[in-house]
PyMOL Python script that loads the backbone (N, CA, C, O; Angstrom):
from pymol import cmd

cmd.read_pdbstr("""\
ATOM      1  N   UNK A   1      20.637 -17.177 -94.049  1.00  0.00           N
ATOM      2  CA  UNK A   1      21.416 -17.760 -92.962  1.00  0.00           C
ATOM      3  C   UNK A   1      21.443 -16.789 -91.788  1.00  0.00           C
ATOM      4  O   UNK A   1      21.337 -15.585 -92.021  1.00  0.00           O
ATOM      5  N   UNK A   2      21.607 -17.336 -90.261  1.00  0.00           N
ATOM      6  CA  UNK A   2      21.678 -16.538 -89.269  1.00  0.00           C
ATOM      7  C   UNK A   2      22.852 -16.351 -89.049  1.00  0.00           C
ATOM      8  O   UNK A   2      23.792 -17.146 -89.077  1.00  0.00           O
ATOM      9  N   UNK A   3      22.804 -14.887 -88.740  1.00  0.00           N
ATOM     10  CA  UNK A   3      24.047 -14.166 -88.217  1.00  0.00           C
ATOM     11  C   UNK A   3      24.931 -15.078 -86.886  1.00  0.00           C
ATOM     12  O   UNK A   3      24.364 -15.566 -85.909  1.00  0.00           O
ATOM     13  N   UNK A   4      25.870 -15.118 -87.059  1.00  0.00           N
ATOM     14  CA  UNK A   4      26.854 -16.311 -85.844  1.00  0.00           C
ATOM     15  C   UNK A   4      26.207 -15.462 -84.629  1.00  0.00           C
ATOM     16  O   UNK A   4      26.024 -14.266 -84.854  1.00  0.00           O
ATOM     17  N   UNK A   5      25.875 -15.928 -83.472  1.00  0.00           N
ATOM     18  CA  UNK A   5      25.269 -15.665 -82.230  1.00  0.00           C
ATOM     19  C   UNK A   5      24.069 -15.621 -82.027  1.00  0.00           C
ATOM     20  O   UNK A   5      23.547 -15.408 -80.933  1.00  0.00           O
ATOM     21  N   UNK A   6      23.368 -15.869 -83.327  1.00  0.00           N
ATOM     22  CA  UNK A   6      21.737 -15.256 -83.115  1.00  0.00           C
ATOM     23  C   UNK A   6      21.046 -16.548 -82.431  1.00  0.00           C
ATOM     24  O   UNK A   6      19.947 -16.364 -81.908  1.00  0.00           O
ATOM     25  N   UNK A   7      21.595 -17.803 -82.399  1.00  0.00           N
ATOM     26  CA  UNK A   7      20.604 -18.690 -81.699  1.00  0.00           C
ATOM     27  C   UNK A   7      20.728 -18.355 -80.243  1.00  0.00           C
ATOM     28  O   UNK A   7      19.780 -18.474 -79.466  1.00  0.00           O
ATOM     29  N   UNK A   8      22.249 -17.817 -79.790  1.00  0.00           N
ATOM     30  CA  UNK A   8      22.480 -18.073 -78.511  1.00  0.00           C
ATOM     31  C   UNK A   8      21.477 -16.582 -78.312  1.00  0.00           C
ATOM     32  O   UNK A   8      21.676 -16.260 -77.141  1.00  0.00           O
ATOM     33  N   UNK A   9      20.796 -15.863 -78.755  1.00  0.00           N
ATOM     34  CA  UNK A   9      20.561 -14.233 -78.400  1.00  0.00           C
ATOM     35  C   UNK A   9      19.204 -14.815 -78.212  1.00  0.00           C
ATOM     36  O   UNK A   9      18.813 -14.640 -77.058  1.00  0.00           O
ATOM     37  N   UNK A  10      18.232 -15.548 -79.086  1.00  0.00           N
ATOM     38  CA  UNK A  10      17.375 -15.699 -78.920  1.00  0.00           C
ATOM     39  C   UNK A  10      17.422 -17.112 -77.512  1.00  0.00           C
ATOM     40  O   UNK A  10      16.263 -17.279 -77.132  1.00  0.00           O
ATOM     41  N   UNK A  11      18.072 -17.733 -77.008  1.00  0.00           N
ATOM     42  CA  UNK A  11      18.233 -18.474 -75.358  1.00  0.00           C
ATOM     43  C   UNK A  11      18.153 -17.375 -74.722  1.00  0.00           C
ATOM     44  O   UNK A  11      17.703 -17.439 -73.578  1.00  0.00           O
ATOM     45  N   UNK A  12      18.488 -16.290 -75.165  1.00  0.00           N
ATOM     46  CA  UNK A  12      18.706 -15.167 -73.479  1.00  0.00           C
ATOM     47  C   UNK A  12      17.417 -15.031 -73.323  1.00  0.00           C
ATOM     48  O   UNK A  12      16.788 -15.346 -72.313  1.00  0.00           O
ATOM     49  N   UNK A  13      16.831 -14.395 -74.664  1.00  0.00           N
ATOM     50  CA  UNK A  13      15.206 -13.939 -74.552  1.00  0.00           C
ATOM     51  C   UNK A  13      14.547 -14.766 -73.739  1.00  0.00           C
ATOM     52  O   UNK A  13      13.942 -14.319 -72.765  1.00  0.00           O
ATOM     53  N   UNK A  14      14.575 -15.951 -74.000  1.00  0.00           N
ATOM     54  CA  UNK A  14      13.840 -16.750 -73.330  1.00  0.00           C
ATOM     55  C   UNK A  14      13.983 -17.041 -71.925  1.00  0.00           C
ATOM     56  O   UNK A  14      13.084 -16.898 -71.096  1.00  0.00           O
ATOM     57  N   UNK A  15      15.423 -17.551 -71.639  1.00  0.00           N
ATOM     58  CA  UNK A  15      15.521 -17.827 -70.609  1.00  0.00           C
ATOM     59  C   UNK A  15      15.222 -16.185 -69.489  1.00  0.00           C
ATOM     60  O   UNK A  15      14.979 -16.449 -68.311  1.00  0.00           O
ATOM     61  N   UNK A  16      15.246 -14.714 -69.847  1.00  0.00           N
ATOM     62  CA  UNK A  16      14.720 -13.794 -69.323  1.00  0.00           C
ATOM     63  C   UNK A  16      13.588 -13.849 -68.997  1.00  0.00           C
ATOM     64  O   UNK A  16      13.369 -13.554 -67.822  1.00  0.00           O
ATOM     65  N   UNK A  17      12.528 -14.198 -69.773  1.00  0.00           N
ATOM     66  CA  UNK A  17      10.696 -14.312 -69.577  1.00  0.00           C
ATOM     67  C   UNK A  17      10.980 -14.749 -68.799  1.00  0.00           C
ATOM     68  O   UNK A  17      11.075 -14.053 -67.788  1.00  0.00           O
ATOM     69  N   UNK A  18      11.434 -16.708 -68.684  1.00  0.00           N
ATOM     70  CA  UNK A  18      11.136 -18.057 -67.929  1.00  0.00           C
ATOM     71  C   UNK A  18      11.791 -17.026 -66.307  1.00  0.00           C
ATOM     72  O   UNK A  18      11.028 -16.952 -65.344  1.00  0.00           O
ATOM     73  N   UNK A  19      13.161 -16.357 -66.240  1.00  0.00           N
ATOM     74  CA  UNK A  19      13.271 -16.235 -65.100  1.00  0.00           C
ATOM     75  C   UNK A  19      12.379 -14.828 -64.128  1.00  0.00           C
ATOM     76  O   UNK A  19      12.433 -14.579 -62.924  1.00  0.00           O
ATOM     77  N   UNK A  20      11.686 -14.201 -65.130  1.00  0.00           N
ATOM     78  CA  UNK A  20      10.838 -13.069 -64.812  1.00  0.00           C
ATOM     79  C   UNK A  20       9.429 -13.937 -64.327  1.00  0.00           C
ATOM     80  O   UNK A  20       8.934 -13.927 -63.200  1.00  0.00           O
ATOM     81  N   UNK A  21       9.053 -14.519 -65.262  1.00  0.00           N
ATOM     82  CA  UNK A  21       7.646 -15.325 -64.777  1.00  0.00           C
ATOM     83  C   UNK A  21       7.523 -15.956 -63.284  1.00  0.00           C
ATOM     84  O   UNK A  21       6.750 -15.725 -62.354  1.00  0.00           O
ATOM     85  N   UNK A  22       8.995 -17.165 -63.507  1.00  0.00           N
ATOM     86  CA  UNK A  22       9.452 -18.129 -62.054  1.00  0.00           C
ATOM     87  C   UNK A  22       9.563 -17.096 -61.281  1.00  0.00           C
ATOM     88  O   UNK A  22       9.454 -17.611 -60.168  1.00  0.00           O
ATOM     89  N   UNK A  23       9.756 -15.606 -61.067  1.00  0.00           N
ATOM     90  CA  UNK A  23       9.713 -15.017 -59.840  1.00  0.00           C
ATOM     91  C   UNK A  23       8.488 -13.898 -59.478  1.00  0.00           C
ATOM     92  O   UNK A  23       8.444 -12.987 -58.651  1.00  0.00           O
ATOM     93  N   UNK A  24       7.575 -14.363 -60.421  1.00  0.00           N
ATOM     94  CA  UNK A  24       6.496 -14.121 -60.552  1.00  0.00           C
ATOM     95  C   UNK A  24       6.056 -12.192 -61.042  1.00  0.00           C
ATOM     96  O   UNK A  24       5.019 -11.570 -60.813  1.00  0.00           O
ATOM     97  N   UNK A  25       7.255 -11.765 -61.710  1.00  0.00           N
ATOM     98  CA  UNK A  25       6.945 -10.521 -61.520  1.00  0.00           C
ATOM     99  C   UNK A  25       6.406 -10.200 -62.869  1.00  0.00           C
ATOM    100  O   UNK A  25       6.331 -11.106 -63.700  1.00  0.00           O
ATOM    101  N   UNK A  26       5.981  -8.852 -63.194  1.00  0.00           N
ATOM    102  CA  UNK A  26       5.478  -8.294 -64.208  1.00  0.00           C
ATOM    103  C   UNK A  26       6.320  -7.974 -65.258  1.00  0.00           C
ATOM    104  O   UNK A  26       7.220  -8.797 -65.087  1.00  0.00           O
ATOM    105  N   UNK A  27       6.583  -7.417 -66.092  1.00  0.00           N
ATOM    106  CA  UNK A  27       7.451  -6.682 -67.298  1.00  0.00           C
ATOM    107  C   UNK A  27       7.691  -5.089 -66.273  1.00  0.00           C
ATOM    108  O   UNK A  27       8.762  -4.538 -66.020  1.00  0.00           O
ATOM    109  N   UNK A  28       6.363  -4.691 -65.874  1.00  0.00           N
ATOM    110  CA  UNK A  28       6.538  -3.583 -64.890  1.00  0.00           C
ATOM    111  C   UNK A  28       7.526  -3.413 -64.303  1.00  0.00           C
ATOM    112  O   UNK A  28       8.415  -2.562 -64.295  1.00  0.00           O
ATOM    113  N   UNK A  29       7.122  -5.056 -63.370  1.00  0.00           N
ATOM    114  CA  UNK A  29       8.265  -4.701 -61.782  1.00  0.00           C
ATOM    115  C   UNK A  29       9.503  -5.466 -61.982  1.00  0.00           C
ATOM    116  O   UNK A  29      10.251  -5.632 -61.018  1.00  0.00           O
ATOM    117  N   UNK A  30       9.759  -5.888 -62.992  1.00  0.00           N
ATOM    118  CA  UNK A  30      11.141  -6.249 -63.329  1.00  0.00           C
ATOM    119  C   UNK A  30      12.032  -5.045 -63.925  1.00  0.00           C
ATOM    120  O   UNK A  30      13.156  -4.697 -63.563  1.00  0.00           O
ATOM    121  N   UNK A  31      11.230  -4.515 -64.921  1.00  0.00           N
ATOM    122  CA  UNK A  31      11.730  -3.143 -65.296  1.00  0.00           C
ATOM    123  C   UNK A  31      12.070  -2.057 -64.347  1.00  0.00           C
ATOM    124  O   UNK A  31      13.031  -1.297 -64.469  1.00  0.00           O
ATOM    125  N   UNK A  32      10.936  -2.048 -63.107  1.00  0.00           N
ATOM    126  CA  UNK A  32      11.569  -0.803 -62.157  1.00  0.00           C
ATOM    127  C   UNK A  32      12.996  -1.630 -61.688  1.00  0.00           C
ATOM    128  O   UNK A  32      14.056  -1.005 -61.664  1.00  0.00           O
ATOM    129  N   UNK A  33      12.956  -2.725 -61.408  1.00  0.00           N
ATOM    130  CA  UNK A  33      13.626  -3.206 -60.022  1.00  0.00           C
ATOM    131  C   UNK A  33      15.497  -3.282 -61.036  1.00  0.00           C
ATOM    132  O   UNK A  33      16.659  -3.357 -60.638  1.00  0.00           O
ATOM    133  N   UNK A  34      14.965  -3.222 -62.168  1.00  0.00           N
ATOM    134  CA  UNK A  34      16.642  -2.998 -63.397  1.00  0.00           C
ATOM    135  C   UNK A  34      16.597  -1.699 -63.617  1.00  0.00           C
ATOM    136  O   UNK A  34      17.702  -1.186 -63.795  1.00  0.00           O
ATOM    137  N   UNK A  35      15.786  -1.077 -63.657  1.00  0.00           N
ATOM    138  CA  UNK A  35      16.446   0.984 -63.775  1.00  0.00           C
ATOM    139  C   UNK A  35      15.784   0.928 -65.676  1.00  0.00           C
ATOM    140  O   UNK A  35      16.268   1.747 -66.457  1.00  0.00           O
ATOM    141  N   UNK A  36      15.100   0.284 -66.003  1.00  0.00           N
ATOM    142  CA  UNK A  36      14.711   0.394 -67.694  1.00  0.00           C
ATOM    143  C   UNK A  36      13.270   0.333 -67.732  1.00  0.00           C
ATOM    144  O   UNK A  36      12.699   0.096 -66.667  1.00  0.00           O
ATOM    145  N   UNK A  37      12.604   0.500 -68.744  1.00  0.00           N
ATOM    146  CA  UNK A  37      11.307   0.769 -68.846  1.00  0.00           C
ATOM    147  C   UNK A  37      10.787  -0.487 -69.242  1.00  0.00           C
ATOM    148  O   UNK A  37      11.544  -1.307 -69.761  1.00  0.00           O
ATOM    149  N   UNK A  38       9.655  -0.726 -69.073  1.00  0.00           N
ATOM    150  CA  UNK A  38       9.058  -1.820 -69.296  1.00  0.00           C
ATOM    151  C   UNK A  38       8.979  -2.218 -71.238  1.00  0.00           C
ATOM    152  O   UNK A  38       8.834  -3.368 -71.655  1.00  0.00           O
ATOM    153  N   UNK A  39       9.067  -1.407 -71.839  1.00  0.00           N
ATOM    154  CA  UNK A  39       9.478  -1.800 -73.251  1.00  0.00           C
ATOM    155  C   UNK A  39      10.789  -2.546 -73.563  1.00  0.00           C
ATOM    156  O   UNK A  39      10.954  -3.325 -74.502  1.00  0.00           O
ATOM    157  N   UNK A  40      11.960  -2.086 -72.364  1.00  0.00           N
ATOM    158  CA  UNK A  40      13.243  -2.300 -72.926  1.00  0.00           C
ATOM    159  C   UNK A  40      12.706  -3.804 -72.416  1.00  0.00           C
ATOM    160  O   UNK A  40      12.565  -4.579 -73.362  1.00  0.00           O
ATOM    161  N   UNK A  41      12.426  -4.287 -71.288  1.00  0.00           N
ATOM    162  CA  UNK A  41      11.713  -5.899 -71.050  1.00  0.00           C
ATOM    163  C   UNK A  41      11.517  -6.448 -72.174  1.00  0.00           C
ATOM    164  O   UNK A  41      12.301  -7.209 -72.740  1.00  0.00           O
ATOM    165  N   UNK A  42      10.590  -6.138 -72.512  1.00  0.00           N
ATOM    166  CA  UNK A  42       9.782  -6.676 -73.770  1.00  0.00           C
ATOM    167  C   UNK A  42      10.547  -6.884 -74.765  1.00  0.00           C
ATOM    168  O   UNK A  42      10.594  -8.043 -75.175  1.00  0.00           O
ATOM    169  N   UNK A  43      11.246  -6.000 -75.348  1.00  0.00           N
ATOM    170  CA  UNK A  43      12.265  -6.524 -76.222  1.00  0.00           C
ATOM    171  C   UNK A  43      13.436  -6.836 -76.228  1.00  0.00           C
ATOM    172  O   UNK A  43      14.286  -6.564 -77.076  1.00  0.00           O
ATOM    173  N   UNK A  44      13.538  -7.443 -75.249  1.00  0.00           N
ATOM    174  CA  UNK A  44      14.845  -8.204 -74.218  1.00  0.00           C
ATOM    175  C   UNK A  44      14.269  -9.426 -74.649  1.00  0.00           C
ATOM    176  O   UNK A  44      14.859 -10.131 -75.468  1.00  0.00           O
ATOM    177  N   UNK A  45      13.224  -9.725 -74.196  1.00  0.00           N
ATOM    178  CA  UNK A  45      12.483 -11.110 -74.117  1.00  0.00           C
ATOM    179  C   UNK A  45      12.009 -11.291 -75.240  1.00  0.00           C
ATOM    180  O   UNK A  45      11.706 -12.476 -75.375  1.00  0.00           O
ATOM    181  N   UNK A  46      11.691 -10.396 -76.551  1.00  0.00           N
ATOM    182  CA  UNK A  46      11.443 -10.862 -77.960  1.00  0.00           C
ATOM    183  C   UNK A  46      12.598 -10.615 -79.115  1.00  0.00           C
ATOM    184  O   UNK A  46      12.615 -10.791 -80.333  1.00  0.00           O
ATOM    185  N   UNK A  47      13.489 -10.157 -78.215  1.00  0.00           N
ATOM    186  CA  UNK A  47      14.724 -10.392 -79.282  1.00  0.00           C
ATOM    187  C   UNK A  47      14.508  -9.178 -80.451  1.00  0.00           C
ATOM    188  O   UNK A  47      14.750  -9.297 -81.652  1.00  0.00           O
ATOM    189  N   UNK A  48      14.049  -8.124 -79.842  1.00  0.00           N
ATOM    190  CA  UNK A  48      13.977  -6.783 -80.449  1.00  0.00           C
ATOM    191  C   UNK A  48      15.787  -5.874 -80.411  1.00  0.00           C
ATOM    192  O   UNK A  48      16.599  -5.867 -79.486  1.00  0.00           O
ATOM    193  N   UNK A  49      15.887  -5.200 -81.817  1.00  0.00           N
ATOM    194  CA  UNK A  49      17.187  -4.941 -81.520  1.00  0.00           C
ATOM    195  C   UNK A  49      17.013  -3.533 -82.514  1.00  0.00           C
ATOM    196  O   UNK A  49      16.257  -3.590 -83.483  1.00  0.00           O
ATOM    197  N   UNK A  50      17.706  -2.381 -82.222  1.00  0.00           N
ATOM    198  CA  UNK A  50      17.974  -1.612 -82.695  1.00  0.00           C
ATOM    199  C   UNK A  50      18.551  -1.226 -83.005  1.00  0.00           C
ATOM    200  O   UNK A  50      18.499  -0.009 -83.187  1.00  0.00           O
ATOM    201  N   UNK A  51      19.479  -1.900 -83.288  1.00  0.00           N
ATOM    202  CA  UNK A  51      20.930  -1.462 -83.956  1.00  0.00           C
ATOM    203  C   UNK A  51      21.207  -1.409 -85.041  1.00  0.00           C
ATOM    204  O   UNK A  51      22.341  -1.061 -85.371  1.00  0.00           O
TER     205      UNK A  51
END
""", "prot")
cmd.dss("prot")
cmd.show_as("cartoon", "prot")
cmd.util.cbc("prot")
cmd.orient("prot")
């Protein structure tokens, strides 16, 4: 069973790509333009967690 919140965690992921793509930018230049590295992107948008 999924942990209570995990559907809504995996909408963010997504809806992050969809609004990175619609403004046409990279994982790069979204990452400079937030102060994080282009990995923390990536697993923003795949629902990577380290906790």
């Amino acid at each position: 069973m999924e942990p209570e919140g995990a559907v809504e965690r995996m909408e963010i992921g997504a809806k992050l790509k969809g609004a990175r793509i619609s403004a046409k930018l990279t994982q790069e230049q979204a990452a400079q333009a937030l102060g994080v590295s282009r990995q923390t992107i990536s697993n923003w948008e795949n629902e990577v967690s380290h906790s």
